[in-house]
DRENPA-411201 format. One line per 10 residues: number of its first residue (from 1); their letters; for each residue x, y, z of N, C-alpha, C. Coordinates in nm, 2 decimals, always signed. Example, Ala and Ser with C-alpha at 12.3 -4.5 7.8 and 13.67 -1.06 7.14 Angstrom:
1 = AS = +1.32:-0.57:+0.78:+1.23:-0.45:+0.78:+1.32:-0.33:+0.78  +1.28:-0.22:+0.71:+1.37:-0.11:+0.71:+1.29:+0.00:+0.79 $
end
This chain:
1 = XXXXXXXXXX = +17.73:+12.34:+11.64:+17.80:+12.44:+11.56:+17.83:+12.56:+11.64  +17.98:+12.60:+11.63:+17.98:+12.68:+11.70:+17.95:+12.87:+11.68  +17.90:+12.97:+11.70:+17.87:+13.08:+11.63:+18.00:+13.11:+11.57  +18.12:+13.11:+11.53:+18.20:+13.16:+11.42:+18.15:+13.08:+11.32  +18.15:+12.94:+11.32:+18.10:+12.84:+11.24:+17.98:+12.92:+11.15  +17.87:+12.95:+11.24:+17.73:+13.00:+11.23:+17.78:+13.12:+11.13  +17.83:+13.23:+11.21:+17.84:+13.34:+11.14:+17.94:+13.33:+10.99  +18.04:+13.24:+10.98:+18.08:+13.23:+10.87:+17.99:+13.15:+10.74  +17.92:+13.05:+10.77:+17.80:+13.04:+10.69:+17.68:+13.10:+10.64  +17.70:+13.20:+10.71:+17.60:+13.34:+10.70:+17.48:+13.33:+10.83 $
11 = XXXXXXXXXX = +17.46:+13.24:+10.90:+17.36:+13.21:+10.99:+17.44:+13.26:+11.13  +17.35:+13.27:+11.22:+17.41:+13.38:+11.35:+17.27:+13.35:+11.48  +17.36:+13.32:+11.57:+17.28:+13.31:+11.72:+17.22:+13.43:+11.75  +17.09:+13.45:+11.80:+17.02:+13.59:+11.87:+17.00:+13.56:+11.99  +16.94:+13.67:+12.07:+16.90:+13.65:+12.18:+16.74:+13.70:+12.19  +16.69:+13.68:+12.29:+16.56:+13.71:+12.31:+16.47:+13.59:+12.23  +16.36:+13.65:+12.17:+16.32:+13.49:+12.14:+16.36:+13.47:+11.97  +16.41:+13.54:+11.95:+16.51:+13.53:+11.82:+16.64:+13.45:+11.84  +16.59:+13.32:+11.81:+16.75:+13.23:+11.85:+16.81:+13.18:+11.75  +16.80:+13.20:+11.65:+16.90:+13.13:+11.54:+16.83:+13.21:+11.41 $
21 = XXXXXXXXXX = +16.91:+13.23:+11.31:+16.89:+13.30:+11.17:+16.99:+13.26:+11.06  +16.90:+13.22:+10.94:+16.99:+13.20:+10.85:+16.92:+13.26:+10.71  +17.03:+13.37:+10.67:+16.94:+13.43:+10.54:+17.00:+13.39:+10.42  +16.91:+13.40:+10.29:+16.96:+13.33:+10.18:+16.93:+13.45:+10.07  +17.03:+13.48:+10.04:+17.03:+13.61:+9.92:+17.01:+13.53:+9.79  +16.94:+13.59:+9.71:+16.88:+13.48:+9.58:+16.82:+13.55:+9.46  +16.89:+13.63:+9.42:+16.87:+13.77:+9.35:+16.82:+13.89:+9.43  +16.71:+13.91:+9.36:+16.66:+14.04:+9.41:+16.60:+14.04:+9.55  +16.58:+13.83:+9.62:+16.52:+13.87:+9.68:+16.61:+13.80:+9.81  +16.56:+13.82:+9.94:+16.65:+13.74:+10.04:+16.52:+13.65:+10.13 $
31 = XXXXXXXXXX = +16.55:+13.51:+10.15:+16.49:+13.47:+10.23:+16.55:+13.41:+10.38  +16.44:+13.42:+10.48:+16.53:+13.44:+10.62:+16.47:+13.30:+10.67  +16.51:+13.21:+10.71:+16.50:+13.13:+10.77:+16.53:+13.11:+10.94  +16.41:+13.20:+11.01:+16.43:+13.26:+11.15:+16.42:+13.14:+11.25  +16.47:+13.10:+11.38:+16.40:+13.01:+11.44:+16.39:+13.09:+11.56  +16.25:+13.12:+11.62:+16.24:+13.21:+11.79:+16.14:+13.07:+11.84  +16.19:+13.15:+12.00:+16.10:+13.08:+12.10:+16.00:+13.13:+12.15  +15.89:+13.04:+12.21:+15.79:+13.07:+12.27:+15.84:+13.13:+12.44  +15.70:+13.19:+12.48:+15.79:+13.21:+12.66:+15.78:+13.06:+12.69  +15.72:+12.98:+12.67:+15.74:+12.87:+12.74:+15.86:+12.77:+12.63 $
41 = XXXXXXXXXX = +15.93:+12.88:+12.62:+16.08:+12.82:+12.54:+16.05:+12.70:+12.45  +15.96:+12.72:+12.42:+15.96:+12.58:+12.27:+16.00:+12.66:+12.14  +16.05:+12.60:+12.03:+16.09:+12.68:+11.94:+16.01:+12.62:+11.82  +16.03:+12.74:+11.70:+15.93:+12.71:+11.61:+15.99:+12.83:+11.46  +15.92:+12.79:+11.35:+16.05:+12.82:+11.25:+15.96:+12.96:+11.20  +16.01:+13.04:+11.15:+15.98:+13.15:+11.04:+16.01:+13.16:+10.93  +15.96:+13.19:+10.80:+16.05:+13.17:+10.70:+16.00:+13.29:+10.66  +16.05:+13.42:+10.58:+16.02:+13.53:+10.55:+16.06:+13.58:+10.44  +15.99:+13.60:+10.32:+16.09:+13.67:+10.16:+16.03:+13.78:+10.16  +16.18:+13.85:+10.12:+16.18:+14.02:+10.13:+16.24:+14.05:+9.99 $
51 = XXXXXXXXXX = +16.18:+14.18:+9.92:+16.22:+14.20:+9.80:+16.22:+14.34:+9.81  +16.31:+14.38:+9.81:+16.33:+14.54:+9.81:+16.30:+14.55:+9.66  +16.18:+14.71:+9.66:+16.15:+14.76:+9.55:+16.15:+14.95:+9.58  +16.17:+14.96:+9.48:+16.18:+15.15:+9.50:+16.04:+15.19:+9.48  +16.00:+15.27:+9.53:+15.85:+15.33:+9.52:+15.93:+15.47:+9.44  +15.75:+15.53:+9.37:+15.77:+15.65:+9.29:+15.83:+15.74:+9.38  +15.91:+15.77:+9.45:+15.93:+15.89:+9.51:+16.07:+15.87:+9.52  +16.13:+15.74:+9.48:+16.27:+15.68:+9.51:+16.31:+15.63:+9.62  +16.25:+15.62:+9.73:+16.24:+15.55:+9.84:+16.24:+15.40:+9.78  +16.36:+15.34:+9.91:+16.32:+15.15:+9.89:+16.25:+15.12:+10.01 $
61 = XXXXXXXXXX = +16.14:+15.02:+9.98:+16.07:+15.00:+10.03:+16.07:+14.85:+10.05  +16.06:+14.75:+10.14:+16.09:+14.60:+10.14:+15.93:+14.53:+10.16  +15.89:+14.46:+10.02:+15.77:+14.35:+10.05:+15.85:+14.26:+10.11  +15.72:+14.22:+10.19:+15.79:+14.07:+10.32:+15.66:+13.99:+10.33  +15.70:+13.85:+10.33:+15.55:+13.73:+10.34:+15.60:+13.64:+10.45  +15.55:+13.62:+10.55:+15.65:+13.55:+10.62:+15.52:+13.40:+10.66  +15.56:+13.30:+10.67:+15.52:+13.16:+10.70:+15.58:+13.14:+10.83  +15.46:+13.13:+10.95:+15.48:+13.07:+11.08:+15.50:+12.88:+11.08  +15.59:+12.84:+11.10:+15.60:+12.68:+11.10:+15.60:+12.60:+11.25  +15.51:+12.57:+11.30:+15.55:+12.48:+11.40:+15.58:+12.34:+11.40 $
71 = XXXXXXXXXX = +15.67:+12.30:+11.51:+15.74:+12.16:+11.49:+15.67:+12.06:+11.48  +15.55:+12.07:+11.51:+15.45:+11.96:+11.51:+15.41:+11.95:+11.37  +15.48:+12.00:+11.26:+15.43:+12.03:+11.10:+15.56:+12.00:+11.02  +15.64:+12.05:+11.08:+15.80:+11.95:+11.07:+15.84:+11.86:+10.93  +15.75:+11.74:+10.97:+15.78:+11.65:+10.90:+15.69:+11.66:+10.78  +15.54:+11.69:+10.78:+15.46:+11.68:+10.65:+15.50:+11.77:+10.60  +15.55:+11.92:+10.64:+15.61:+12.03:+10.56:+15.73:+11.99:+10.47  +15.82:+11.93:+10.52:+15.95:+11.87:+10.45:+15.92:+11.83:+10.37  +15.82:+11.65:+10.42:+15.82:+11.55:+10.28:+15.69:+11.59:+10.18  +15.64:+11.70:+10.19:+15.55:+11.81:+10.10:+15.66:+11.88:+9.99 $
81 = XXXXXXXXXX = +15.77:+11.92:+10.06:+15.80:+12.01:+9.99:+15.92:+11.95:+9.91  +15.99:+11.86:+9.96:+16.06:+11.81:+9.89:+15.97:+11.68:+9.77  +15.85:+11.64:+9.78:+15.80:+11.61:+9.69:+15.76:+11.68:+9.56  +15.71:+11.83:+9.59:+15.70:+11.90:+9.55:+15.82:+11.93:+9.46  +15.92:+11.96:+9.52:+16.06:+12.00:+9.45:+16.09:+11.92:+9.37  +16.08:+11.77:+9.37:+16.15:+11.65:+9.28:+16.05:+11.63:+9.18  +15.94:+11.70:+9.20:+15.83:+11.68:+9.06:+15.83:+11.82:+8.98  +15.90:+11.90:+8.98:+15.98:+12.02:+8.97:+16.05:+12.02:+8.85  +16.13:+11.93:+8.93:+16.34:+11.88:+8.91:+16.27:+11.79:+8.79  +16.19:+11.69:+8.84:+16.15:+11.63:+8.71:+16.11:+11.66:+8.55 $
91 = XXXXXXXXXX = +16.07:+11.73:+8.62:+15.96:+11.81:+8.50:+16.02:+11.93:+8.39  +16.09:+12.00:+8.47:+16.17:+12.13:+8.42:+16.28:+12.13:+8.48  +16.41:+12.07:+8.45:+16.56:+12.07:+8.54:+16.58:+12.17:+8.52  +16.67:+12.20:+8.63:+16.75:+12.31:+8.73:+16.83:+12.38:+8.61  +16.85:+12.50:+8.60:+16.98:+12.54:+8.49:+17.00:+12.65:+8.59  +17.14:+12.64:+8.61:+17.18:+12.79:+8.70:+17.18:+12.88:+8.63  +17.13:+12.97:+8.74:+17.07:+13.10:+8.69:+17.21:+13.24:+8.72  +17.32:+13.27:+8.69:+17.38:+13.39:+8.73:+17.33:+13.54:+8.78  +17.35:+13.58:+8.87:+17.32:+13.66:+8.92:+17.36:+13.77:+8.91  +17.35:+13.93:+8.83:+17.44:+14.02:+8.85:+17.43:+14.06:+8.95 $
101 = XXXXXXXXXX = +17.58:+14.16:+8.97:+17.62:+14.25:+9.10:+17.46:+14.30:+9.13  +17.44:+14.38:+9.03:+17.30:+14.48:+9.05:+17.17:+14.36:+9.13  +17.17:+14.23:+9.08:+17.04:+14.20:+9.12:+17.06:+14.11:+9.28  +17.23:+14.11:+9.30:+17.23:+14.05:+9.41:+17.21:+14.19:+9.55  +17.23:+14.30:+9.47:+17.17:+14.38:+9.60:+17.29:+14.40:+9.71  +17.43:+14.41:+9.64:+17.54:+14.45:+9.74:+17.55:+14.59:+9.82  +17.49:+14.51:+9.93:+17.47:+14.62:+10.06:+17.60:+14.69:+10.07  +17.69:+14.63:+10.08:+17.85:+14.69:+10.12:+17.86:+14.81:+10.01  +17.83:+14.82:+9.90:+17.84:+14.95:+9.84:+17.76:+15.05:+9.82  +17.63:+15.06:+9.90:+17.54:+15.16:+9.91:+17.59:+15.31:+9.94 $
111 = XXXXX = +17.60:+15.40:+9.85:+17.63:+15.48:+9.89:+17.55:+15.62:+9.97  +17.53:+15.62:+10.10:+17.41:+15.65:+10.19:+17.41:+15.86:+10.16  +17.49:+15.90:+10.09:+17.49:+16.02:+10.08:+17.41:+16.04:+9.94  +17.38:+15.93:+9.86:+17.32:+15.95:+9.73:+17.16:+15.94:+9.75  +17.15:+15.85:+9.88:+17.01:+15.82:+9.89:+16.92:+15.94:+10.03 $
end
């Protein structure tokens, strides 16, 4: 894939040991699906959810949980979780959920003199 490819899907090449990123906005919250490398250049996954909340003083402030995944975990992490997911799906089906403006957290209109 090439990086316009990347960056039009929302995902984008880094440098350093941050080599690939793909974030997923999902209401209020965003999750980052990081991939960095080791110095001995092996790579390995991050997954990180961030929820901006305002503290008493009006400050935002971002909770973050992040999950280290190494490739040697790969495969039982997948067929875990997509097991997981389809007993889910089973159980209680999917109904899409709409998102307002407000809870998707449109950065582009922050207005930085209000804050």
């Amino acid at each position: 894939m090439y990086l316009e490819d990347l960056e039009n899907a929302g995902a984008f090449e880094r440098s350093g040991d941050d080599v690939y990123s793909k974030p997923v906005r999902a209401g209020k919250r965003t999750y980052f699906f990081d991939v960095k490398a080791t110095k001995g250049n092996d790579y390995y996954l991050t997954i990180t959810e961030s929820k901006r909340r305002v503290e008493k003083d009006g400050r935002f402030v971002y909770d973050k949980h992040k999950i280290f995944l190494y490739k040697e975990d790969f495969e039982k992490f997948t067929d875990s979780l997509s097991e997981v997911i389809e007993f889910i799906k089973s159980k209680c089906p999917v109904t899409e959920r709409v998102y307002s403006e407000s809870e998707e957290g449109n950065f582009t209109d922050v207005d930085f003199d209000k804050l």
